[in-house]
PyMOL CGO cylinders between C-alpha atoms (Angstrom):
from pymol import cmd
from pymol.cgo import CYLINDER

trace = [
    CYLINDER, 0.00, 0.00, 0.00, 1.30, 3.36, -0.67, 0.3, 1, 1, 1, 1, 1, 1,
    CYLINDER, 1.30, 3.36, -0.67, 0.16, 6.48, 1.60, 0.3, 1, 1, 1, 1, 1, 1,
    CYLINDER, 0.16, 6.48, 1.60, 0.23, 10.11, 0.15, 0.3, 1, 1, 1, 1, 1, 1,
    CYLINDER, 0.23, 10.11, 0.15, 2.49, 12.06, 1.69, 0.3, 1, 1, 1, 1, 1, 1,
    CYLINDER, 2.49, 12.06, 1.69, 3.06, 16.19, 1.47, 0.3, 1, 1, 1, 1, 1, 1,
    CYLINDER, 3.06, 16.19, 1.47, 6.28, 17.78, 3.04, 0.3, 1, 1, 1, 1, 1, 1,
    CYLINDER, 6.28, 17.78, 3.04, 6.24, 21.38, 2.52, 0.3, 1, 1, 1, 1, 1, 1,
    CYLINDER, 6.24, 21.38, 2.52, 9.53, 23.41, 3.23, 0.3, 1, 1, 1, 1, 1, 1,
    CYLINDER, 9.53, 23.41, 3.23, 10.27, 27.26, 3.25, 0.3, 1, 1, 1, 1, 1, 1,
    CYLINDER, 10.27, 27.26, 3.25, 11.64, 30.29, 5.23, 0.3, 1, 1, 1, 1, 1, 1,
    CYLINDER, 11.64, 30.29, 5.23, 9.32, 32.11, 7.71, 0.3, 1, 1, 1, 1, 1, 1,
    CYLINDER, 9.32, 32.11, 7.71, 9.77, 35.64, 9.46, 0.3, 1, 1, 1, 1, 1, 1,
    CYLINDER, 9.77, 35.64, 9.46, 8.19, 35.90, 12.81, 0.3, 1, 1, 1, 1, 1, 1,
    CYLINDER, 8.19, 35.90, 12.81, 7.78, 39.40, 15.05, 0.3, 1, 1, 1, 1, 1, 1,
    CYLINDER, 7.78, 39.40, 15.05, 7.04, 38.44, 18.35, 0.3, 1, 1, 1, 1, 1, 1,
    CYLINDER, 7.04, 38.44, 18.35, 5.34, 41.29, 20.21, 0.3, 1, 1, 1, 1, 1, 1,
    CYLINDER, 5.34, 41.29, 20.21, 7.84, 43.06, 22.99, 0.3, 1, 1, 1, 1, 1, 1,
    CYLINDER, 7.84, 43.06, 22.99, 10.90, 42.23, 20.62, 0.3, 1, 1, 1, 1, 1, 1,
    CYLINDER, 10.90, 42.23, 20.62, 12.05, 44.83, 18.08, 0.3, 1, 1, 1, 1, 1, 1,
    CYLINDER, 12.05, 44.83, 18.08, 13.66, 42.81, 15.57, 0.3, 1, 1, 1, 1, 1, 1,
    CYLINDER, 13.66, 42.81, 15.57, 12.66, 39.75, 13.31, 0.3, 1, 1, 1, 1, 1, 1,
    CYLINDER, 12.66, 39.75, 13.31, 13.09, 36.13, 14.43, 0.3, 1, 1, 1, 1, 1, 1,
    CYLINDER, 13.09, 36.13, 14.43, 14.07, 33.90, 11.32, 0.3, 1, 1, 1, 1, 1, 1,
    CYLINDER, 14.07, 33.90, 11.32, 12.96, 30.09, 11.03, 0.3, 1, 1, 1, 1, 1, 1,
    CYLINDER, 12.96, 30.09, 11.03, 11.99, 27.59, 8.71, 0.3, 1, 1, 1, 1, 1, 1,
    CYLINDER, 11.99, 27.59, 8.71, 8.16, 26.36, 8.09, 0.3, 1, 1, 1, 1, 1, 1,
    CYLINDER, 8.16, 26.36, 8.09, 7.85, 22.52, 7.72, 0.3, 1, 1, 1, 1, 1, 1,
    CYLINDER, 7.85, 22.52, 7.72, 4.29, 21.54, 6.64, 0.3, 1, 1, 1, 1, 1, 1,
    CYLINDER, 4.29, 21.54, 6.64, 4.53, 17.51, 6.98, 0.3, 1, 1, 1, 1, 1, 1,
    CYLINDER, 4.53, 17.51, 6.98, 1.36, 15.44, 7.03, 0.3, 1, 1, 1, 1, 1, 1,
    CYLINDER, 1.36, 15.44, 7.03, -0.26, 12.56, 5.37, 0.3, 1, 1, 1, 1, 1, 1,
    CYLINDER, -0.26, 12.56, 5.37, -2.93, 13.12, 2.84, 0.3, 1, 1, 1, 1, 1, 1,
    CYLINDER, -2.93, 13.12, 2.84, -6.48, 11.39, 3.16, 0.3, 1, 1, 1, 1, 1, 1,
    CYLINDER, -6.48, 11.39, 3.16, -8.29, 12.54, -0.14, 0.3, 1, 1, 1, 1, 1, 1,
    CYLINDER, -8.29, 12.54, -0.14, -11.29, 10.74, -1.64, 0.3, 1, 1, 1, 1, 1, 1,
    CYLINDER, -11.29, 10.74, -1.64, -9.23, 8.35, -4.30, 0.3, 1, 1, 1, 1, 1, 1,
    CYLINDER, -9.23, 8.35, -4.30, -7.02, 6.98, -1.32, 0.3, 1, 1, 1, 1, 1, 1,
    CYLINDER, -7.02, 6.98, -1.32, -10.40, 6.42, 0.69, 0.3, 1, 1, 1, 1, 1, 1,
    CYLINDER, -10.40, 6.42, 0.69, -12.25, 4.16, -2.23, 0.3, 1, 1, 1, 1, 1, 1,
    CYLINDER, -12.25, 4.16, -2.23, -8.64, 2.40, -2.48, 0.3, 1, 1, 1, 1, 1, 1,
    CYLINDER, -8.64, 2.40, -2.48, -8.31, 1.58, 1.14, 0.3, 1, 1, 1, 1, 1, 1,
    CYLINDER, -8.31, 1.58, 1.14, -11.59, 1.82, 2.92, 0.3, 1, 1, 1, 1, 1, 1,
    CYLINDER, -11.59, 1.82, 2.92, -10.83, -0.50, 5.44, 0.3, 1, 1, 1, 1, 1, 1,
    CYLINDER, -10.83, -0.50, 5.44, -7.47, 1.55, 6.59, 0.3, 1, 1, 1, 1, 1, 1,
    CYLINDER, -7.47, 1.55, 6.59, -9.63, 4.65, 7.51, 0.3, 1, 1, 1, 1, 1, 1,
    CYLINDER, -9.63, 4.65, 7.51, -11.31, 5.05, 10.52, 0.3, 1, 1, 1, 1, 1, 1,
    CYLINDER, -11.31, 5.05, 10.52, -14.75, 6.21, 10.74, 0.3, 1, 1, 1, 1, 1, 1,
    CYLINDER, -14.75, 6.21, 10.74, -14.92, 9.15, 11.70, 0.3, 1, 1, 1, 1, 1, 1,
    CYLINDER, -14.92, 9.15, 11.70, -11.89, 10.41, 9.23, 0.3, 1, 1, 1, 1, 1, 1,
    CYLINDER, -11.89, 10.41, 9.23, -14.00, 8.71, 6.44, 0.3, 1, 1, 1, 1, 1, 1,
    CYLINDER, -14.00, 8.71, 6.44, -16.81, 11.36, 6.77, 0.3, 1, 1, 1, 1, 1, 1,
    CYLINDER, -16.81, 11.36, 6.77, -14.86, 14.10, 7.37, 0.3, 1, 1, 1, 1, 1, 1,
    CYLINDER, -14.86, 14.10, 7.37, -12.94, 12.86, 3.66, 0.3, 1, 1, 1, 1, 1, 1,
    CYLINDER, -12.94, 12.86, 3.66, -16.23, 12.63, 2.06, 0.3, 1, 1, 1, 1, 1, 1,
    CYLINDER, -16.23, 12.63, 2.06, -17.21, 15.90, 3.31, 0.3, 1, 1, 1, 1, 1, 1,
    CYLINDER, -17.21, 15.90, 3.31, -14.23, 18.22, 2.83, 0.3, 1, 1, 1, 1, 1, 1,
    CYLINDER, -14.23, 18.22, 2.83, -12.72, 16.20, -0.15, 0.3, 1, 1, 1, 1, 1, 1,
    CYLINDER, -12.72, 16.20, -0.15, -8.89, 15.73, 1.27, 0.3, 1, 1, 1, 1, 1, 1,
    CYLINDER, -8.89, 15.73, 1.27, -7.68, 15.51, 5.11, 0.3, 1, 1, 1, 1, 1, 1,
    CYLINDER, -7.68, 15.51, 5.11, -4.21, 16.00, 5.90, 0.3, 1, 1, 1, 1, 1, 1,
    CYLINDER, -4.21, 16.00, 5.90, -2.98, 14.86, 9.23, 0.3, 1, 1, 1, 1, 1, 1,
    CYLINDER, -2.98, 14.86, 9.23, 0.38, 15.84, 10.61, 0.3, 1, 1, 1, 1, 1, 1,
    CYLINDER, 0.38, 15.84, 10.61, 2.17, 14.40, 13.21, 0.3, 1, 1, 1, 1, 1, 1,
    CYLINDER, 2.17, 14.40, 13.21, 3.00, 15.48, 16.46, 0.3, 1, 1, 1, 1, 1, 1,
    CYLINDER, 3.00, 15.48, 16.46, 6.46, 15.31, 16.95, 0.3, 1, 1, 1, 1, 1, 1,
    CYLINDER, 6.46, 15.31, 16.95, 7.34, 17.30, 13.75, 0.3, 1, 1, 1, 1, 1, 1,
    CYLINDER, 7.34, 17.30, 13.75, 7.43, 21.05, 14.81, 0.3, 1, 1, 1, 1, 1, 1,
    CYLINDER, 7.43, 21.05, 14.81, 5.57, 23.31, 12.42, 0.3, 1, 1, 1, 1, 1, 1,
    CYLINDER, 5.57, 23.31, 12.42, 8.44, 26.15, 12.43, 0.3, 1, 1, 1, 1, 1, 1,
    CYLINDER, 8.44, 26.15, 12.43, 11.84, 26.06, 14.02, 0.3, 1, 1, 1, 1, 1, 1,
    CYLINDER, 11.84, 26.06, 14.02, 13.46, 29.11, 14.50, 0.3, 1, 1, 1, 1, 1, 1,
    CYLINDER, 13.46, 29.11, 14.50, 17.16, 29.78, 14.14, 0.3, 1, 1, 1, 1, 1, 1,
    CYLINDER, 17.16, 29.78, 14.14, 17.61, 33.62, 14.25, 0.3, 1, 1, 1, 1, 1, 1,
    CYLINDER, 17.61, 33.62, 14.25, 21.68, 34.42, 15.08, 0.3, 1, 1, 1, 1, 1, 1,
    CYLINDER, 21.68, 34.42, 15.08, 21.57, 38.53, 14.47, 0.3, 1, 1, 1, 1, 1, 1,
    CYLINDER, 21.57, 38.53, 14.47, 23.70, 40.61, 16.42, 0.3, 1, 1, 1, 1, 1, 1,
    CYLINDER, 23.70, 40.61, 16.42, 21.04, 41.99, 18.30, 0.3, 1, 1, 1, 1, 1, 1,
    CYLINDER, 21.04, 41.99, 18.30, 18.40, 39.05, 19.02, 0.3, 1, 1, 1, 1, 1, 1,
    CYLINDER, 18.40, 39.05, 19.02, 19.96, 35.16, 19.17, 0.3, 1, 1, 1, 1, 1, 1,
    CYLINDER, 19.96, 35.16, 19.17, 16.71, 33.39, 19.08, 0.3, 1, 1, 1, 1, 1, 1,
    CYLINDER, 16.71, 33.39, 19.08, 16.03, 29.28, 18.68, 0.3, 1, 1, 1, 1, 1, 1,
    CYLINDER, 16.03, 29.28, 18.68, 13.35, 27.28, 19.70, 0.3, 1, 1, 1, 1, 1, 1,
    CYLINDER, 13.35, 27.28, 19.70, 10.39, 25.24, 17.81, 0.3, 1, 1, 1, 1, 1, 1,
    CYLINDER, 10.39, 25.24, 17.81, 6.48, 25.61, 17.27, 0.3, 1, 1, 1, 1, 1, 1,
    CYLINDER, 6.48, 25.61, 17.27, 4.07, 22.50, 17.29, 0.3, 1, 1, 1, 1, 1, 1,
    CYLINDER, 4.07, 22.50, 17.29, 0.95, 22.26, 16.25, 0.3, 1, 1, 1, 1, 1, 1,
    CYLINDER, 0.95, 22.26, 16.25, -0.86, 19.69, 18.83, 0.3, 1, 1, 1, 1, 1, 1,
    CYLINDER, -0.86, 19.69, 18.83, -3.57, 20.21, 16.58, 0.3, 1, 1, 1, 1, 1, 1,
    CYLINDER, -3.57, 20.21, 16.58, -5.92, 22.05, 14.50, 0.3, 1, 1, 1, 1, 1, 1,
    CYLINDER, -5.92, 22.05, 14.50, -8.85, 22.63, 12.02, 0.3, 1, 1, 1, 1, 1, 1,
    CYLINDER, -8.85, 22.63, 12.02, -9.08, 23.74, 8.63, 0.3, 1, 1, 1, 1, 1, 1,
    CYLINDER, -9.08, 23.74, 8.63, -11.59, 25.26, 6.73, 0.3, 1, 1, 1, 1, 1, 1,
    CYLINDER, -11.59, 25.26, 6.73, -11.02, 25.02, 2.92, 0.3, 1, 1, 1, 1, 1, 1,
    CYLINDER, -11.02, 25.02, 2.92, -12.65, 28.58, 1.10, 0.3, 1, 1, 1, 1, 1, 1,
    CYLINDER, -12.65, 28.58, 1.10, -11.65, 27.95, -2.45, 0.3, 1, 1, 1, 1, 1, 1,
    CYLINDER, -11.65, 27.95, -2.45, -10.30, 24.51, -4.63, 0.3, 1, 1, 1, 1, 1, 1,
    CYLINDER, -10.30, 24.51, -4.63, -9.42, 26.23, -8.11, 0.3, 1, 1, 1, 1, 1, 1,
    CYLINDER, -9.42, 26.23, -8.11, -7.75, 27.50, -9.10, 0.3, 1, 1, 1, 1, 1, 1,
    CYLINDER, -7.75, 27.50, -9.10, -5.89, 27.30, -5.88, 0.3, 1, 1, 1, 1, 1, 1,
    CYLINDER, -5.89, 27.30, -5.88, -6.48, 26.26, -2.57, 0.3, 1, 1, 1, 1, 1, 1,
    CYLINDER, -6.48, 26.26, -2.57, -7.52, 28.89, 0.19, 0.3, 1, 1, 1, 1, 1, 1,
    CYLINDER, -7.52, 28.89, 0.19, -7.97, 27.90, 3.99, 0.3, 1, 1, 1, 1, 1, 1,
    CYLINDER, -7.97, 27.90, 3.99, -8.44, 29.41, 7.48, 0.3, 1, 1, 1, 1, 1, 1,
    CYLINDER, -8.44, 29.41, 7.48, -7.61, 27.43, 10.00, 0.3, 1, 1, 1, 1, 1, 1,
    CYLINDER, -7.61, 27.43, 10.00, -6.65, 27.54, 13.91, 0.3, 1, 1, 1, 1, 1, 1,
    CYLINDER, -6.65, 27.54, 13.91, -4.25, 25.35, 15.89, 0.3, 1, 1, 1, 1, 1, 1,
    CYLINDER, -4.25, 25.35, 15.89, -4.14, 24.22, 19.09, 0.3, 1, 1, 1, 1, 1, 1,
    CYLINDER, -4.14, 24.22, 19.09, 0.20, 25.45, 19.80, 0.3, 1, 1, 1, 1, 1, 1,
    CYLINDER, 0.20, 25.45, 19.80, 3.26, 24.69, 21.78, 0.3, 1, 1, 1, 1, 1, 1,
    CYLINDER, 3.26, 24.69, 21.78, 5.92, 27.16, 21.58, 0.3, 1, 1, 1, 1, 1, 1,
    CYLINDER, 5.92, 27.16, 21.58, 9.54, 26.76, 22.79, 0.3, 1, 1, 1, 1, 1, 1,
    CYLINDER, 9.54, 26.76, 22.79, 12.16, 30.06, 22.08, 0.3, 1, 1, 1, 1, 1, 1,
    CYLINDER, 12.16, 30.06, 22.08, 15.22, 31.56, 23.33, 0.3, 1, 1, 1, 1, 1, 1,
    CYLINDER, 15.22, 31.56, 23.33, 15.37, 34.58, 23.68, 0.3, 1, 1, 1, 1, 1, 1,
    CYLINDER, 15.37, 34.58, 23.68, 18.17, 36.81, 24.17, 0.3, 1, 1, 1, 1, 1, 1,
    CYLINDER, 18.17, 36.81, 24.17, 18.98, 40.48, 23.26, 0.3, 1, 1, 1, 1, 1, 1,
    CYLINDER, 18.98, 40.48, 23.26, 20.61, 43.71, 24.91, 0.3, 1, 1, 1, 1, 1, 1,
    CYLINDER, 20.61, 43.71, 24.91, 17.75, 43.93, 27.76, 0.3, 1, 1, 1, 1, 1, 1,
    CYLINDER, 17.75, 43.93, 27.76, 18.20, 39.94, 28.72, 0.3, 1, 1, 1, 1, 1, 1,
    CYLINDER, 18.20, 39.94, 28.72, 17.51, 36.46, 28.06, 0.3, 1, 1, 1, 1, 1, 1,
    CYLINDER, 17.51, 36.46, 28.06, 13.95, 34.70, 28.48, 0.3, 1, 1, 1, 1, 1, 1,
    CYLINDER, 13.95, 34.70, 28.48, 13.07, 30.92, 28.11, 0.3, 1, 1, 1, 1, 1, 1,
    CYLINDER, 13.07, 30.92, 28.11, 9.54, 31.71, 26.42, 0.3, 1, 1, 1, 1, 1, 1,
    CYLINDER, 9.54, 31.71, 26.42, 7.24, 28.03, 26.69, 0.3, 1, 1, 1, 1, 1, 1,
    CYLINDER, 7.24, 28.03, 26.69, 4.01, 28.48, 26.27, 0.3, 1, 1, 1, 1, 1, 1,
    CYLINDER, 4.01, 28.48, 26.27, 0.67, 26.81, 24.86, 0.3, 1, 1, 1, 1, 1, 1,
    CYLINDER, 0.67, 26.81, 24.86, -1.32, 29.30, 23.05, 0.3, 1, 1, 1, 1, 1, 1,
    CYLINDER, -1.32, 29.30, 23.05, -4.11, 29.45, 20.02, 0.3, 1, 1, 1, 1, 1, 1,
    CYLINDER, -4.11, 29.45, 20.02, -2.67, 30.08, 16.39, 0.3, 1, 1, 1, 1, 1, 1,
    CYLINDER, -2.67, 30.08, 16.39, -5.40, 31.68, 13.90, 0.3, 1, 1, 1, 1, 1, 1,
    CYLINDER, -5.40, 31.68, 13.90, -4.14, 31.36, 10.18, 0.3, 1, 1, 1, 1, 1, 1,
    CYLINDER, -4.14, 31.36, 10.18, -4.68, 31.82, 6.76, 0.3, 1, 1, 1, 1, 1, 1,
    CYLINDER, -4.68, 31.82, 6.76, -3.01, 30.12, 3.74, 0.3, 1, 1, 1, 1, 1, 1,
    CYLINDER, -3.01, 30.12, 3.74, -2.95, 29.27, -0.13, 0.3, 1, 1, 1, 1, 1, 1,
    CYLINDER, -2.95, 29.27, -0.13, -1.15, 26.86, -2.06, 0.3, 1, 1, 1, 1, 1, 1,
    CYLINDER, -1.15, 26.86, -2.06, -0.91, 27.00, -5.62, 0.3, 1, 1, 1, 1, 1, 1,
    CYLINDER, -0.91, 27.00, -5.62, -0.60, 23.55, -7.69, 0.3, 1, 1, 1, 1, 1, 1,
    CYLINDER, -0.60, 23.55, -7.69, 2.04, 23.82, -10.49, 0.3, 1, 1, 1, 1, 1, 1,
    CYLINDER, 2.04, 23.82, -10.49, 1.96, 20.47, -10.98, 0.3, 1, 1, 1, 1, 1, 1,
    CYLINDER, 1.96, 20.47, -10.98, 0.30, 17.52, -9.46, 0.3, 1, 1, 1, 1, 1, 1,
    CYLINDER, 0.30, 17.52, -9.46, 3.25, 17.02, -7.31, 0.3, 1, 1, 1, 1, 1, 1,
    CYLINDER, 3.25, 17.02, -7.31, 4.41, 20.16, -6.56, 0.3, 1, 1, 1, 1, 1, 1,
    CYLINDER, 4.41, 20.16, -6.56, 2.96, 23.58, -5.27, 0.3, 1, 1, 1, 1, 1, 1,
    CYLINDER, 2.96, 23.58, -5.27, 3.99, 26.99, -3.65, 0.3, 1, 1, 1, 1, 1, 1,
    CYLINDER, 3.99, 26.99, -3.65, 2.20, 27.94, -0.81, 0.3, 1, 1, 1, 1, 1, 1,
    CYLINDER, 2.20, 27.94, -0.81, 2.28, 31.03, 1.92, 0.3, 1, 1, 1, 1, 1, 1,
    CYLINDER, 2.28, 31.03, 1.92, 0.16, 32.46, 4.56, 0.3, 1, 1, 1, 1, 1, 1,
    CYLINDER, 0.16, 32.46, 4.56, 0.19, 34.37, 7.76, 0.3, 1, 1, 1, 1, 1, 1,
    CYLINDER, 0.19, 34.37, 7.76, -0.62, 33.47, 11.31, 0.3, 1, 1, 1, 1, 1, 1,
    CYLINDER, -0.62, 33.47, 11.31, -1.35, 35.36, 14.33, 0.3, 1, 1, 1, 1, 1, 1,
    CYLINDER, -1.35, 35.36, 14.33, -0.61, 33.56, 17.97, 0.3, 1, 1, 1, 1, 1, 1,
    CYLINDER, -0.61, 33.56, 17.97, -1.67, 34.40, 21.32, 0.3, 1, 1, 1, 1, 1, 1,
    CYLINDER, -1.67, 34.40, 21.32, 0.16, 32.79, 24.19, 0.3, 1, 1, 1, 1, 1, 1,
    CYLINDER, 0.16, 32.79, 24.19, -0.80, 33.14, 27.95, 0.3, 1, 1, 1, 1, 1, 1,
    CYLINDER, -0.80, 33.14, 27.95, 1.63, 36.16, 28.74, 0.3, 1, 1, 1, 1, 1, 1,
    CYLINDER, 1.63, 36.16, 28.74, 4.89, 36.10, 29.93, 0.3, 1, 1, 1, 1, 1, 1,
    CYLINDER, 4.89, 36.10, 29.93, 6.75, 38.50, 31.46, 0.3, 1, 1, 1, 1, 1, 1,
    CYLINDER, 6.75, 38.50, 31.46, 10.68, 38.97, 30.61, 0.3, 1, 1, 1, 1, 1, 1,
    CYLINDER, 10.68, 38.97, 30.61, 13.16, 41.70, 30.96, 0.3, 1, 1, 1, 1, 1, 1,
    CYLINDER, 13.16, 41.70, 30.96, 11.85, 42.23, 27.36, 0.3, 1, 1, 1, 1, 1, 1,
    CYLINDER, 11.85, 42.23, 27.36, 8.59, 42.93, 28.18, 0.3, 1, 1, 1, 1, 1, 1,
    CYLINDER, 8.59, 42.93, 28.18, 5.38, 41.00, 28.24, 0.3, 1, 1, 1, 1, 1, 1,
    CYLINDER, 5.38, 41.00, 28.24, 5.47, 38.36, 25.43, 0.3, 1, 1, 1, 1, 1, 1,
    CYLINDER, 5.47, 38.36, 25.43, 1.75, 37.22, 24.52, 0.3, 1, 1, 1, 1, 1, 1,
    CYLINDER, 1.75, 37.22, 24.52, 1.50, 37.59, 21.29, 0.3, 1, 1, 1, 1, 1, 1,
    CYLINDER, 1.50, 37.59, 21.29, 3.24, 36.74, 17.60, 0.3, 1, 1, 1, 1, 1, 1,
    CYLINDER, 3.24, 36.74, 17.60, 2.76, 37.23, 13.87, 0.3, 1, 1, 1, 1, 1, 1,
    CYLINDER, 2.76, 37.23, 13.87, 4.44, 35.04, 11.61, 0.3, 1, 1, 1, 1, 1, 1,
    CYLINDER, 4.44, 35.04, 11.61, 4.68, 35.16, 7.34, 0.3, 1, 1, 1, 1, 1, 1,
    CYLINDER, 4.68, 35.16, 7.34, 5.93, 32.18, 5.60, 0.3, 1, 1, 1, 1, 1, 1,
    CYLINDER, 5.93, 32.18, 5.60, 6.51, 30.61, 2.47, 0.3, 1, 1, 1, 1, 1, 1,
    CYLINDER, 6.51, 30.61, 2.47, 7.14, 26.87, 1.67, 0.3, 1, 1, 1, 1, 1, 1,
    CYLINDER, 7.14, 26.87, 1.67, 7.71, 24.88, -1.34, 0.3, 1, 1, 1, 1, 1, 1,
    CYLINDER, 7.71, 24.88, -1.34, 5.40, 21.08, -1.34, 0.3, 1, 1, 1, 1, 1, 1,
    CYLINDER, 5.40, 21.08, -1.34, 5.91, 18.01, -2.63, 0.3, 1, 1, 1, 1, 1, 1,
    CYLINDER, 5.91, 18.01, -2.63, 3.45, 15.42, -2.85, 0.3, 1, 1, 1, 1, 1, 1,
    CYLINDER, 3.45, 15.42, -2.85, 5.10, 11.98, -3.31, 0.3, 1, 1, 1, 1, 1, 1,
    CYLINDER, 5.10, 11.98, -3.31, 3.86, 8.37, -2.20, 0.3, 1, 1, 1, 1, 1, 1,
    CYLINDER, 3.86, 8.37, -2.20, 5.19, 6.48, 0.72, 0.3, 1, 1, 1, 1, 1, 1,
    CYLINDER, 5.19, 6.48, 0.72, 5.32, 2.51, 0.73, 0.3, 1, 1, 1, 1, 1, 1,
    CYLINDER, 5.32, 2.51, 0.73, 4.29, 1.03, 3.81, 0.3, 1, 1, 1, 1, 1, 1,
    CYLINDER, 4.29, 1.03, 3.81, 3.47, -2.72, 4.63, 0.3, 1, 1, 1, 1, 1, 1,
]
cmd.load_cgo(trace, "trace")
């Protein structure tokens, strides 16, 4: 049997609210794609529940947990900043199909960074709620571009920075849709 599988790479730019300059990271969009073909191929490898949401929305991805959605890796001289962003999970709304694919979504978020500039270091880990919006457009069946923004809001934490609750992030990622064998 072979599963569908999309891994999406690109470079995303983050401003973090109580820090003046950028924090640089790469977007990873990894997840295994459910679509209606897949479903009438291997009915009996879908649960249930995933089988109406497929016939309802047309394609499901679902990601995996211990692949962070951005990692960041920002070495300026005046913010060093590292750390990682999972999405425990989320929803999607898909707007528009064709000629490109627009969604809104939210995700449920865990956010590990390192922060340190002029006015200190912070350990920022928090959970918080990521609103986003995103389109991907196909330019071929196996590849697309895709970008979007998201805004996060964290439970606040206070640092010699200032109160960090809240971040805005742009990013940009290349796809690849490919099929995995698995027994």
């Amino acid at each position: 049997m072979h599963i569908p599988i999309k891994l999406g790479l690109g470079p995303s730019i983050t401003h973090i609210g109580g820090v003046n300059s950028p924090v640089y990271g790469l977007q990873i969009n990894a997840a295994t794609v459910i679509d209606q073909k897949f479903l009438d191929e291997h009915p009996d490898k879908i649960p249930n529940g995933l089988r109406s949401k497929v016939k309802s929305f047309g394609t499901i991805e679902v990601g995996h947990i211990l692949i962070p959605r951005t990692i960041y890796v920002s070495p300026t001289s005046t913010l060093q900043a590292y750390g990682a962003t999972w999405a425990l999970a989320g929803l999607r709304v898909g707007l528009l199909k064709n000629p490109f694919k627009l969604t809104l979504g939210a995700d449920l978020l865990l956010t590990y960074l390192h922060l340190s500039t002029l006015l200190g270091t912070a350990n920022f880990i928090r959970p918080g709620i990521g609103p986003k919006a995103e389109i991907e457009v196909p330019l071929s069946k196996a590849v697309s571009l895709g970008g979007g923004h998201g805004y996060s809001l964290y439970i606040p934490q206070s640092t010699a920075m200032g109160s960090i609750w809240n971040v805005s992030q742009v990013f940009f990622t290349v796809n690849f849709r490919f099929l995995q064998k698995v027994k």
